[in-house]
C-alpha positions, 0 to 999 in steps of 0.5 A: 901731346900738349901740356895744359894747365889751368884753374878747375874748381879754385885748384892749380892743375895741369896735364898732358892731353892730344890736341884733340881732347875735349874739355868735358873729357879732360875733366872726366878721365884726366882729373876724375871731375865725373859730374861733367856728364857727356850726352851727346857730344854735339852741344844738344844735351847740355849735361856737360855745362861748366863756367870757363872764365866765368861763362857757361860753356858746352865743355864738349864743344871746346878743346881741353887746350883751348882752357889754357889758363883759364878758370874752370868751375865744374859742378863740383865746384857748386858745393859750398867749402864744408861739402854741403850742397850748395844754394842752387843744388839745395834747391833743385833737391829740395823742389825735386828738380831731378830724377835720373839725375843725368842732366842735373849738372848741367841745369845746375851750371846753367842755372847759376849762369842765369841767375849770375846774369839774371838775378830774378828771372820770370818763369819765361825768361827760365825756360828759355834759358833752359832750351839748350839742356835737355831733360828727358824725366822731368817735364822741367815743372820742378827744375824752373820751380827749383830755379826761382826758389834759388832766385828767391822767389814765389815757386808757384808757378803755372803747370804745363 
């Protein structure tokens, strides 16, 4: 076992943990962050995005010890601090950007690493972005519309 402490959500925490465990299982069983969805466990889906360091990243590609001291945001951590939803999350409900709703954490984390990044993406430049998250219900019209109204542009955009 392998003690690993590091920042999950602007909180100190720490755990014992096999060198083995993944990052999206650590959050899940260790700390009860269940809003990190695992998928597929072979960095396909995307469900399991969350920032380390401030870069999104497949949780379930990186060891929870490889985390050691580092500081993690999970989509919990995307609520602003009076527990409402924050801009992004506002947006994907109020665009309809989610159905099953399984994959929403992981858009949303893509999402606010592409707008951190990419202030005002074109609708292009978000569907690319978008190409390691796999959504299965929406067609992703309504997500891209979700991030360019987060972006604060024109959510008119060409149907595919």
């Amino acid at each position: 076992m392998t003690k690993v402490s590091m920042s999950v959500n602007g909180r100190a925490v720490s755990g014992e943990t096999e060198g083995r465990t993944l990052l999206s299982q650590f959050l899940r069983e260790e700390l009860n962050l269940t809003g990190t969805h695992i998928g597929c466990d072979t960095s396909q889906c995307g469900a399991c995005v969350v920032h380390v360091d401030g870069k999104a990243v497949k949780s379930c590609t990186m060891f929870a010890a490889e985390a050691e001291g580092a500081d993690v945001m999970t989509i919990e951590g995307m609520a602003n601090t009076d527990g409402s939803l924050g801009m992004i999350q506002q947006a994907f409900q109020d665009h309809h950007g989610l159905q099953c709703g399984f994959c929403t954490p992981g858009m949303v984390m893509s999402a606010a690493d592409l707008l951190k990044n990419n202030p005002k993406p074109t609708e292009t430049e978000v569907r690319a972005y978008l190409e390691g998250n796999i959504c299965r219900c929406t067609g992703y019209h309504n997500i891209v519309k979700a991030i360019m109204a987060a972006s604060g542009q024109d959510v008119t955009i060409a149907a595919e």
